[in-house]
VOBA-1610 file (N, C-alpha, C; in pm, whole numbers, padded with zeros to 5 digits, always signed):
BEGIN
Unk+00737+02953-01876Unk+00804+02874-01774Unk+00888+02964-01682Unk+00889+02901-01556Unk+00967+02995-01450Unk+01121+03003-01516Unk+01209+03135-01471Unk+01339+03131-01500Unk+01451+03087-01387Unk+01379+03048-01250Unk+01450+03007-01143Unk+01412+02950-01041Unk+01477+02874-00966Unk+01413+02762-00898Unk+01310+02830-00756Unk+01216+02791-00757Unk+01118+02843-00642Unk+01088+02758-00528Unk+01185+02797-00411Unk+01184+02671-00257Unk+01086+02752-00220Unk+01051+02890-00160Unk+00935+02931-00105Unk+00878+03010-00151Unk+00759+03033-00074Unk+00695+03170-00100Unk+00624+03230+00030Unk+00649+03369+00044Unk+00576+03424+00167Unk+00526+03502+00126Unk+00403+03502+00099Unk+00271+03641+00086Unk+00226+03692+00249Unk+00275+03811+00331Unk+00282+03816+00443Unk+00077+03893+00415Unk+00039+03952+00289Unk-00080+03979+00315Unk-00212+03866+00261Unk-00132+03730+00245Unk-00241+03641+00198Unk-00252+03562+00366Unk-00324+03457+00392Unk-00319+03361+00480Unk-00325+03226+00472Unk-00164+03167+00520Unk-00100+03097+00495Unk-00182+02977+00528Unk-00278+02875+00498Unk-00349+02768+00505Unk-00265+02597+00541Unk-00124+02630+00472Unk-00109+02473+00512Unk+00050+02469+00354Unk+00181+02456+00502Unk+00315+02452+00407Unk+00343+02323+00392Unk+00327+02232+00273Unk+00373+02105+00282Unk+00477+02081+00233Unk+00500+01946+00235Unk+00674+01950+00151Unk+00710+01996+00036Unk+00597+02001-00065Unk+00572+02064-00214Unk+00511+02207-00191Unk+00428+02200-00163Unk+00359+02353-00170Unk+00277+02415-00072Unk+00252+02533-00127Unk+00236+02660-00043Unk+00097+02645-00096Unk-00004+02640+00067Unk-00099+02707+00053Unk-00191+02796+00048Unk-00265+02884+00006Unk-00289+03038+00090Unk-00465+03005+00098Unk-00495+03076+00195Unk-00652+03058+00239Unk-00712+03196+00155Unk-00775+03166+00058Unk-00833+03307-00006Unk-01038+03273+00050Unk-01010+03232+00159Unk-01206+03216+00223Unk-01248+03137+00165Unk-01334+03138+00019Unk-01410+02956+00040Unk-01322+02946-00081Unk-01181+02962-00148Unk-01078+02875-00229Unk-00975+02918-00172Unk-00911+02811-00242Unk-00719+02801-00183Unk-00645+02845-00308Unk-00537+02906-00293Unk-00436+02907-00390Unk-00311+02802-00354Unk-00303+02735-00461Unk-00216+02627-00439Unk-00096+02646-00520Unk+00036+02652-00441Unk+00120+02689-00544Unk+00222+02594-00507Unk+00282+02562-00631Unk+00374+02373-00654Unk+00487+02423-00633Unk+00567+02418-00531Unk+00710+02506-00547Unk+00810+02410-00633Unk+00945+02468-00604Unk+01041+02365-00690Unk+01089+02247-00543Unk+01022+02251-00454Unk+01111+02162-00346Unk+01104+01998-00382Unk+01200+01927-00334Unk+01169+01778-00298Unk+01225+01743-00180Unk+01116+01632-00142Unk+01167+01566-00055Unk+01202+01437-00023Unk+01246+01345+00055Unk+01299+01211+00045Unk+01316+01178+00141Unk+01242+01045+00166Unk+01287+00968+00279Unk+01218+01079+00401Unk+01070+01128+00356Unk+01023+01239+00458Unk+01118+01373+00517Unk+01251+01384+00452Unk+01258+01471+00423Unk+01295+01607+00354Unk+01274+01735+00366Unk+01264+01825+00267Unk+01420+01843+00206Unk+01467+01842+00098Unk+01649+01883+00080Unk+01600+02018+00084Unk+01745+02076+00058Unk+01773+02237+00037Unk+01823+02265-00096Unk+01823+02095-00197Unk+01787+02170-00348Unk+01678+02142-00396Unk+01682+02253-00494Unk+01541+02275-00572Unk+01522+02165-00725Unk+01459+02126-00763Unk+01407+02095-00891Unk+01370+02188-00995Unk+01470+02252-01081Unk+01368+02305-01214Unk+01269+02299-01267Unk+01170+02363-01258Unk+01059+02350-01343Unk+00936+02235-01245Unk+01041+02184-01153Unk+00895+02065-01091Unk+00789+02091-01074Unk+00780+02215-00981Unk+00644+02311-00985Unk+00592+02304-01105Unk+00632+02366-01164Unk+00477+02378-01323Unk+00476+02206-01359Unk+00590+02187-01403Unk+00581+02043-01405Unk+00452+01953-01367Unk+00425+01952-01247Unk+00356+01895-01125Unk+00196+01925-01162Unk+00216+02104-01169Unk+00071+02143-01185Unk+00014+02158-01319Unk+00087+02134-01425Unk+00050+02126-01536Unk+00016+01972-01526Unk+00080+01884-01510Unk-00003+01748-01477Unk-00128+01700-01426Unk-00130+01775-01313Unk-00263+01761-01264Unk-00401+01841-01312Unk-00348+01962-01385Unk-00429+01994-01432Unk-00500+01953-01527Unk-00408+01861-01597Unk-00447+01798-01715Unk-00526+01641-01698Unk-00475+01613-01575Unk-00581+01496-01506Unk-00707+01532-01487Unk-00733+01657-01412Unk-00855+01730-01386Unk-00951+01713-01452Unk-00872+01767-01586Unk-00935+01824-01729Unk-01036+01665-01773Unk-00920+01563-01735Unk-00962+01413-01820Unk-01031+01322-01735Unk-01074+01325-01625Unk-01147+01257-01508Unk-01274+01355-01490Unk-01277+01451-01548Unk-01374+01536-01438Unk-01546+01486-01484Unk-01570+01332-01568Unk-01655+01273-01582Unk-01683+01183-01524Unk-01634+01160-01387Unk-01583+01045-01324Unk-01652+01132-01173Unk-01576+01212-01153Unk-01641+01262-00995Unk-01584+01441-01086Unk-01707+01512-00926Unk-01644+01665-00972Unk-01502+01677-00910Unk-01434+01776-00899Unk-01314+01827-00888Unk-01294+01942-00830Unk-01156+01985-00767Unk-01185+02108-00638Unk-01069+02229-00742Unk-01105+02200-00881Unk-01006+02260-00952Unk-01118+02411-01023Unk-01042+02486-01006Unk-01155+02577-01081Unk-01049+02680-01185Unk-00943+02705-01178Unk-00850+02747-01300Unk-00700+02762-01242Unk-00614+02743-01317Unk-00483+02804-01327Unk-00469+02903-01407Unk-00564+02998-01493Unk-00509+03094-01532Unk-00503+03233-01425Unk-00379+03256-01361Unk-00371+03390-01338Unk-00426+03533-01329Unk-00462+03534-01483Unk-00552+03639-01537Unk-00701+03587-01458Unk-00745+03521-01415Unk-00876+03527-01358Unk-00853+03486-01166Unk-00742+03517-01156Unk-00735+03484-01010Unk-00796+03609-00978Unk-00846+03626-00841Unk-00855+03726-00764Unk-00748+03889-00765Unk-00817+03974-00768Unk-00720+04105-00801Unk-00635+04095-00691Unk-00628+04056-00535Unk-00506+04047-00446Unk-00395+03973-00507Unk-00431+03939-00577Unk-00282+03801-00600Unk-00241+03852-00697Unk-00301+04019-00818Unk-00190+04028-00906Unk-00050+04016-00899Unk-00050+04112-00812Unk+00116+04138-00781Unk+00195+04062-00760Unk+00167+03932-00732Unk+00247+03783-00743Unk+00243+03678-00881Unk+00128+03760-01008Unk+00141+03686-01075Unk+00278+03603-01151Unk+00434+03719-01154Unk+00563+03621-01200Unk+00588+03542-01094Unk+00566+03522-01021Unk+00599+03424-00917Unk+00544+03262-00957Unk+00408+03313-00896Unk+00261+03202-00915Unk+00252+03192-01039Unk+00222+03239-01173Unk+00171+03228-01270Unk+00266+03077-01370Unk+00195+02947-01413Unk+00248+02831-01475Unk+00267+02711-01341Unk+00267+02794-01205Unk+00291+02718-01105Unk+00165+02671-01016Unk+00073+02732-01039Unk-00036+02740-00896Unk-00162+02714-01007Unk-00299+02736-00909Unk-00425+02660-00873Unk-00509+02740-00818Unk-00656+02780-00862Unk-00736+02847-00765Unk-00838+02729-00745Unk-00872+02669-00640Unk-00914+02567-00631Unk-01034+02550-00516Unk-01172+02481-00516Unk-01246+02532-00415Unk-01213+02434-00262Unk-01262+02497-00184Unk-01222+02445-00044Unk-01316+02355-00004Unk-01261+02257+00053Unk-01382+02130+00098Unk-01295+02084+00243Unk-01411+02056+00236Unk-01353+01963+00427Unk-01314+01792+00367Unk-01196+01814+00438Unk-01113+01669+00342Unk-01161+01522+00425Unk-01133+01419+00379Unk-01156+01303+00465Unk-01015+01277+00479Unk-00991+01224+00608Unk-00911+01195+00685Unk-00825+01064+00652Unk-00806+01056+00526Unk-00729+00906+00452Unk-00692+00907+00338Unk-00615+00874+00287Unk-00533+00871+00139Unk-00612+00714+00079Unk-00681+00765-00019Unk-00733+00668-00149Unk-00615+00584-00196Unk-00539+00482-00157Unk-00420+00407-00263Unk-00490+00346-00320Unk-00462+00372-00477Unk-00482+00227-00532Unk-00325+00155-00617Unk-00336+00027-00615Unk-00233-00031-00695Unk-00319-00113-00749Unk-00262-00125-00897Unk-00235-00219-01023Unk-00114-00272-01006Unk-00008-00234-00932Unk+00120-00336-00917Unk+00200-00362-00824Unk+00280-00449-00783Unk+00358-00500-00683Unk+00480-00433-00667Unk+00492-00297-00577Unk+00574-00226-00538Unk+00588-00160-00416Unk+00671-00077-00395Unk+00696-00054-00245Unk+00704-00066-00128Unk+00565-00014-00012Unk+00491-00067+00042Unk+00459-00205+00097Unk+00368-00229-00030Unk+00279-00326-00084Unk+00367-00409-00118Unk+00510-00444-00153Unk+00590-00550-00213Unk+00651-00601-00077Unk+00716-00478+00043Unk+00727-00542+00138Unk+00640-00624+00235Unk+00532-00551+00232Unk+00401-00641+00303Unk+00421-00743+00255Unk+00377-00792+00105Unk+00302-00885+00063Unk+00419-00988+00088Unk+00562-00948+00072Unk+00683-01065+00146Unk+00675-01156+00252Unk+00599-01039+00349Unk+00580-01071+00453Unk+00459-01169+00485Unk+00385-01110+00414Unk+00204-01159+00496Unk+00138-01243+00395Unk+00192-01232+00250Unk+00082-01256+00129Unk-00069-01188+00110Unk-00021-01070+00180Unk-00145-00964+00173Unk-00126-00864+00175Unk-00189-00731+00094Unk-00186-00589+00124Unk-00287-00545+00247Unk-00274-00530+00326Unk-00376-00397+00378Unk-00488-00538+00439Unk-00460-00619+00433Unk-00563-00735+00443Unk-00628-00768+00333Unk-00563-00763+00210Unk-00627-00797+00093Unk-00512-00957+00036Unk-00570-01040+00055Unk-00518-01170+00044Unk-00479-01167-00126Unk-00355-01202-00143Unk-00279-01184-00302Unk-00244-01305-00370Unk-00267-01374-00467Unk-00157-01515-00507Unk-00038-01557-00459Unk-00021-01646-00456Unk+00151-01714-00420Unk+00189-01659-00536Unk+00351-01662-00533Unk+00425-01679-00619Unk+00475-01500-00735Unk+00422-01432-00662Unk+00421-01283-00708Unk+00565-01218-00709Unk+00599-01159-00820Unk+00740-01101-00789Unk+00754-00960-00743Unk+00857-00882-00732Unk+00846-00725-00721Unk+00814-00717-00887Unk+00690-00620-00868Unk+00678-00530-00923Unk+00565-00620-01045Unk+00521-00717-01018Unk+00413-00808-01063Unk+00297-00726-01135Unk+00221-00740-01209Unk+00099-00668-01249Unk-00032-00775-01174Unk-00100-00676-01073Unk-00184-00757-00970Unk-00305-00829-01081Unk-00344-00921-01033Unk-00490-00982-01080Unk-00566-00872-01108Unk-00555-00790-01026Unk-00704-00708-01043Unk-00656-00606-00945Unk-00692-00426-00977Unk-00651-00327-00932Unk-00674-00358-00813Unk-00584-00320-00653Unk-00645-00283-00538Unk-00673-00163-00467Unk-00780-00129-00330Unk-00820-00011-00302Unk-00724-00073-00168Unk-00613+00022-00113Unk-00530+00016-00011Unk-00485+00127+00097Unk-00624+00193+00148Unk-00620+00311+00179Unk-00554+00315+00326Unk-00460+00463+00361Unk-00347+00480+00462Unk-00407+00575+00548Unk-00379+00606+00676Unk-00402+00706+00744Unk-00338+00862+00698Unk-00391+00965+00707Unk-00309+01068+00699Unk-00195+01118+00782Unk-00126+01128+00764Unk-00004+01141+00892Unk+00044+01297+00889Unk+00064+01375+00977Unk+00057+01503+01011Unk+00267+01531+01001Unk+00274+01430+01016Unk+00434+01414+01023Unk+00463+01249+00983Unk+00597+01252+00931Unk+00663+01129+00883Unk+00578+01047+00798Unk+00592+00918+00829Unk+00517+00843+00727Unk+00371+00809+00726Unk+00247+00821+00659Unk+00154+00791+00653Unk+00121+00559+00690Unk+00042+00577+00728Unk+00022+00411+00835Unk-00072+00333+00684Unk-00031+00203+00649Unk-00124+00134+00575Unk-00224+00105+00630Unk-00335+00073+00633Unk-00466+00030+00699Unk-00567-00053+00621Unk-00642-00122+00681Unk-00751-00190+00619Unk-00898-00128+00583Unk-00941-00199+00482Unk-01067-00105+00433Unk-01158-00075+00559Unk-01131-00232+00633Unk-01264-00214+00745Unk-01230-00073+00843Unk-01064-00070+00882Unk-01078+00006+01012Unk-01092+00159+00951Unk-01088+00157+00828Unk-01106+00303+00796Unk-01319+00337+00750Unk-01347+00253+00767Unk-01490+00210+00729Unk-01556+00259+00891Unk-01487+00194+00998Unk-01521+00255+01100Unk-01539+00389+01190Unk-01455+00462+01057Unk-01409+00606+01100Unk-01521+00743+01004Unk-01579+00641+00886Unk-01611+00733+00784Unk-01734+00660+00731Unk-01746+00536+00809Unk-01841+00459+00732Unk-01902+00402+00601Unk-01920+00260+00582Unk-01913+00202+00496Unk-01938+00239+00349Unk-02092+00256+00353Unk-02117+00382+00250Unk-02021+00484+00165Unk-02013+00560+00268Unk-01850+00652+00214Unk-01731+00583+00161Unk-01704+00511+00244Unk-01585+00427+00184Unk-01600+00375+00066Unk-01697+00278+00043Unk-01712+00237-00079Unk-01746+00333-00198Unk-01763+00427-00194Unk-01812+00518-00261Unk-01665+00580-00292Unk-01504+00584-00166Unk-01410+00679-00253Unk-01364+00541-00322Unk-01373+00367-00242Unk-01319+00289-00322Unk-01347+00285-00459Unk-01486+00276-00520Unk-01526+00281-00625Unk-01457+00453-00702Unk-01490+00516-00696Unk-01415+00671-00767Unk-01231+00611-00815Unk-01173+00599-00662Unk-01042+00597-00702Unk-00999+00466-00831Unk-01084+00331-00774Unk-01041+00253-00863Unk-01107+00291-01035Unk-01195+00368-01032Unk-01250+00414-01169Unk-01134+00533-01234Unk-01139+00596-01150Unk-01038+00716-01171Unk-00865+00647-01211Unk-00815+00567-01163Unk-00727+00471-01169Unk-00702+00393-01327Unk-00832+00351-01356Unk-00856+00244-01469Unk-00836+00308-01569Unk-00929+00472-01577Unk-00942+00509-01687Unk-00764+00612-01730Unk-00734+00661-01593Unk-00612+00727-01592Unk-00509+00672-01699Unk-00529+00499-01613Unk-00407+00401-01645Unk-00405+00347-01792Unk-00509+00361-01853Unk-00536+00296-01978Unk-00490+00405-02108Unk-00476+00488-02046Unk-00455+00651-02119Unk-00338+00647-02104Unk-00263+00607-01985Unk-00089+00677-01968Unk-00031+00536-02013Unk-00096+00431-02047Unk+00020+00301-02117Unk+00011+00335-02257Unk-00101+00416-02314Unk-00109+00429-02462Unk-00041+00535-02508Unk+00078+00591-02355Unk+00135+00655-02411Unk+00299+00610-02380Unk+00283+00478-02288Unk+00431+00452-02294Unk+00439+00457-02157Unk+00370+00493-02065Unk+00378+00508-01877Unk+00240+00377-01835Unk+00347+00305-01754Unk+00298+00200-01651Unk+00229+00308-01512Unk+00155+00302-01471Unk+00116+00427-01324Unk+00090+00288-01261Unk+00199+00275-01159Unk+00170+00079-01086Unk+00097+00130-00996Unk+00120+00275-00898Unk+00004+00290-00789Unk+00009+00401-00789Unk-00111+00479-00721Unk-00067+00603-00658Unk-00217+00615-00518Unk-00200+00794-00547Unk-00308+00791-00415Unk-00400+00926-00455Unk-00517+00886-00417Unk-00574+01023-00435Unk-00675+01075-00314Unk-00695+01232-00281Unk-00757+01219-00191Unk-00896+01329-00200Unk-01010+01281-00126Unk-01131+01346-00135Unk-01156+01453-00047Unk-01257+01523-00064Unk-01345+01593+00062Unk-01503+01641-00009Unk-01520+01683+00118Unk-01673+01751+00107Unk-01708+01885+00071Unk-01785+01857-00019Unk-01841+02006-00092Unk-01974+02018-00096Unk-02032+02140-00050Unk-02211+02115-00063Unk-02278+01962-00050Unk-02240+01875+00031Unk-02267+01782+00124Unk-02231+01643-00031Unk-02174+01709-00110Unk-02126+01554-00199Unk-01953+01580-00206Unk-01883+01451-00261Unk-01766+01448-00281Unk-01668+01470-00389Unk-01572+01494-00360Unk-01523+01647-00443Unk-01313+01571-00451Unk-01274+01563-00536Unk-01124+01503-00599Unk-01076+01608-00522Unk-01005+01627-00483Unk-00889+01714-00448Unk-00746+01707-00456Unk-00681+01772-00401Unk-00535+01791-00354Unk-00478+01788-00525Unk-00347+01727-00559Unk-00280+01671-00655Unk-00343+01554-00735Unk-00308+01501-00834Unk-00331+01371-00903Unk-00243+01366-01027Unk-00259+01243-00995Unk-00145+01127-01072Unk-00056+01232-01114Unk+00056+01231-01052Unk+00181+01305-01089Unk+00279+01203-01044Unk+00423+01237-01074Unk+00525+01171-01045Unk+00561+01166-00882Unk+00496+01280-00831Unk+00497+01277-00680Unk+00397+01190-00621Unk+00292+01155-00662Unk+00191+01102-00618Unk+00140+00947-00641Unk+00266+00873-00735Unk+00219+00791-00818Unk+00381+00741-00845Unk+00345+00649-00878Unk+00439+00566-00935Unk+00464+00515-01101Unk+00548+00634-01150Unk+00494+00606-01330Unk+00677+00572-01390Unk+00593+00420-01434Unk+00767+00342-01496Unk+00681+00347-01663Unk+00840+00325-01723Unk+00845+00330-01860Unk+00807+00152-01905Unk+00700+00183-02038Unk+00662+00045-02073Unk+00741+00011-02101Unk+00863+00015-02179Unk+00925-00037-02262Unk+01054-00075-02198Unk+01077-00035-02057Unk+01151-00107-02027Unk+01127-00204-01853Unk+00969-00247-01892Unk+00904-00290-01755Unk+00954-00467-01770Unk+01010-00475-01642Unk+01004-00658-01639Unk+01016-00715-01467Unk+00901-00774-01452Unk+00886-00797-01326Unk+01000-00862-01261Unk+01031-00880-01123Unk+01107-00922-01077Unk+01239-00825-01007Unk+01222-00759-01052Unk+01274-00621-00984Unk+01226-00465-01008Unk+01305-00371-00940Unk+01262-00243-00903Unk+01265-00168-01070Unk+01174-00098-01075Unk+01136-00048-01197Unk+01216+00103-01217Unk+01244+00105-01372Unk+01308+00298-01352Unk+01181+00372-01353Unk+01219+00513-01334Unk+01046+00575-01278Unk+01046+00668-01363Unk+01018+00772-01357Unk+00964+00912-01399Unk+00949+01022-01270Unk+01026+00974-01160Unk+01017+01091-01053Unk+01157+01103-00978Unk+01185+01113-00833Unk+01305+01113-00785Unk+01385+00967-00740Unk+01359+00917-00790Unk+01450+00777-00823Unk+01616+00842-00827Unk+01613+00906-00862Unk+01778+00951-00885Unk+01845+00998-00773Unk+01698+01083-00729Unk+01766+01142-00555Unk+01780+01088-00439Unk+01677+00962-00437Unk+01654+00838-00347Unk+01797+00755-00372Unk+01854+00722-00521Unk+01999+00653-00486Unk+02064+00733-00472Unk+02065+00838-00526Unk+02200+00917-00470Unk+02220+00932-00368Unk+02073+00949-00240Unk+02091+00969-00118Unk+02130+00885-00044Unk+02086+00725-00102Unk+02113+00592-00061Unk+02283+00560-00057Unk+02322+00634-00120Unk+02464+00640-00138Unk+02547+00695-00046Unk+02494+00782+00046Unk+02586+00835+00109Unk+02596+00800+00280Unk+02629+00877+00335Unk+02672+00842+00451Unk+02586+00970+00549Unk+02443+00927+00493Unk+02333+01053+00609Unk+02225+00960+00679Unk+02217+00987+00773Unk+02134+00890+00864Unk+01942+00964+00848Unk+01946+00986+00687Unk+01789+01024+00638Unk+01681+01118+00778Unk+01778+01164+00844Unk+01709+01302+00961Unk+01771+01443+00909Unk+01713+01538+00929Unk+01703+01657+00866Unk+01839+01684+00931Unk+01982+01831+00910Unk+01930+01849+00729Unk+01960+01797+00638Unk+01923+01779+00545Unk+01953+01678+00441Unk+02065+01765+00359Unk+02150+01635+00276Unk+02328+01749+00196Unk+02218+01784+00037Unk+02290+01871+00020Unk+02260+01927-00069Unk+02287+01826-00199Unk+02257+01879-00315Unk+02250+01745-00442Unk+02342+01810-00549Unk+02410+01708-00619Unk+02535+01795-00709Unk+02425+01835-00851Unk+02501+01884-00962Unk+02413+01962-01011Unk+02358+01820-01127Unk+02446+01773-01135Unk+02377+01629-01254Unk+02274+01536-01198Unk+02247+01512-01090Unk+02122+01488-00986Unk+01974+01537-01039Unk+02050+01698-01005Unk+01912+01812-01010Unk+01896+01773-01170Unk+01962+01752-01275Unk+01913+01774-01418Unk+01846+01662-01432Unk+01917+01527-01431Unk+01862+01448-01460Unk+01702+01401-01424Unk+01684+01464-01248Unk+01556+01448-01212Unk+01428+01534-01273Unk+01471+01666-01317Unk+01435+01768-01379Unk+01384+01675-01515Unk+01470+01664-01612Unk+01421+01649-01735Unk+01356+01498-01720Unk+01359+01400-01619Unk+01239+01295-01543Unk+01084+01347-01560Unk+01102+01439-01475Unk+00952+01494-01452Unk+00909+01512-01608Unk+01005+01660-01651Unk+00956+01689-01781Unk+00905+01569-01878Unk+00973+01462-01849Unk+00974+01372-02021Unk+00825+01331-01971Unk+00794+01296-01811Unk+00650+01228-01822Unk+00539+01348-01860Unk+00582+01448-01815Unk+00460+01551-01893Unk+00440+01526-02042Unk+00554+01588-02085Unk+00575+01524-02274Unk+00502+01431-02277Unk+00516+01290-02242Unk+00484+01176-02283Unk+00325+01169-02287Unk+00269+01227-02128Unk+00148+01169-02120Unk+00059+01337-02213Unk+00113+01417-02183Unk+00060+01571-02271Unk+00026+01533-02417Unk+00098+01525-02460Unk+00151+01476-02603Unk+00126+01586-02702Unk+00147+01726-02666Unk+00112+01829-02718Unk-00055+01893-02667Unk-00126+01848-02561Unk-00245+01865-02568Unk-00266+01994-02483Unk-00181+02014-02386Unk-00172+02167-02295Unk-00159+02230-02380
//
């Protein structure tokens, strides 16, 4: 495990592919190195404290999703061990090494896969509003945080900045065509079912999250992150009861704390006191524990 918190990284002889709010990407030609830093962000945007351990945290999660879906669709994961990265990247192995990804490169589709199994966020304010997600018509009488009839596919635009746009199956059907679409609807909600049936038998509700695809040798290929606490929404069974907002397994702590203060949520964001950073820290950790269960 890392011994200190990691906000960046600059490899001035790798090429820098794409800095998101979590991580650093580097273009190594036909794979990426993906490395999970310690950052978070909120309310779109980045703080200037770090999370302990979130990085490995993050990518030890997903790796372990990888590992357990990869019967479901292929995957753009090809190792986290270090020792088999490329000889340029030794010299960064204490950095990268427990944190990062050598992963193959695909041309992405242009939309985030949501699916929900439950009545939250988003989807809880819509459905207040409209009695529908995304144009997906829902029962009367639904509370926050409800367990839906039946999983939904609620896919968003990608957004280059700020918040990503909800959308309907059709208008994204028009962009990528039907075929395709139904093809990531079917994956994500499979990928979803089998995820979800695995992380309640260990004590984690996953009410939604998102996953996203691309193209590889002309078929489709999992990419980016999956089901992590960043990506997903994972509450504790044992203390789930509809009708209000659920405790989580991610930055729930930094979202009220931030809610608390007196910042108008535009950059820069105040820094976080240190019982914040722990508590969110050993968050992440407990859902690794929980859903791991010794198996990394």
């Amino acid at each position: 495990m890392a011994k200190s918190v990691l906000l960046n990284t600059d490899f001035k002889d790798l090429k820098l592919f794409k800095r998101g709010k979590v991580r650093d990407v580097y273009d190594l030609g036909t794979e990426l190195l993906i490395i999970s830093t310690d950052r978070i962000s909120c309310f779109d945007v980045i703080l200037p404290s770090g999370i302990p351990r979130k990085g490995e945290i993050l990518t030890a999660i997903s790796c372990f999703w990888f590992n357990f879906i990869k019967d479901i669709v292929p995957t753009h994961f090809i190792t986290s061990d270090v020792g088999s990265y490329p000889g340029e990247l030794e010299k960064y192995e204490e950095i990268i090494s427990g944190r990062s990804m050598l992963v193959r490169k695909t041309k992405p589709f242009a939309v985030e896969c949501i699916v929900r199994g439950y009545l939250s966020g988003s989807g809880w304010k819509e459905y207040k509003k409209e009695q529908s997600i995304c144009g997906i018509e829902l029962p009367k009488g639904l509370l926050e945080s409800s367990k839906l009839p039946d999983v939904i596919f609620t896919p968003s635009t990608k957004a280059s900045a700020g918040h990503d746009i909800n959308v309907t199956q059709e208008s994204v059907e028009k962009e990528l065509g039907k075929e395709v679409v139904d093809k990531l609807k079917m994956l994500s909600i499979n990928i979803y079912k089998k995820a979800g049936s695995y992380a309640l038998s260990k004590g984690i509700i996953i009410a939604d999250t998102k996953f996203e695809f691309g193209i590889y040798n002309d078929g489709i290929m999992l990419i980016d992150e999956i089901l992590t606490p960043d990506s997903s929404r994972f509450w504790p069974k044992d203390q789930y009861q509809p009708g209000r907002s659920q405790p989580s397994f991610d930055k729930q702590f930094v979202r009220d704390y931030l809610e608390s203060l007196d910042w108008d949520k535009t950059p820069p964001a105040p820094e976080l006191p240190q019982d914040i950073i722990s508590k969110t820290s050993q968050k992440y950790l407990q859902a690794l524990e929980m859903l791991t269960a010794g198996q990394l």
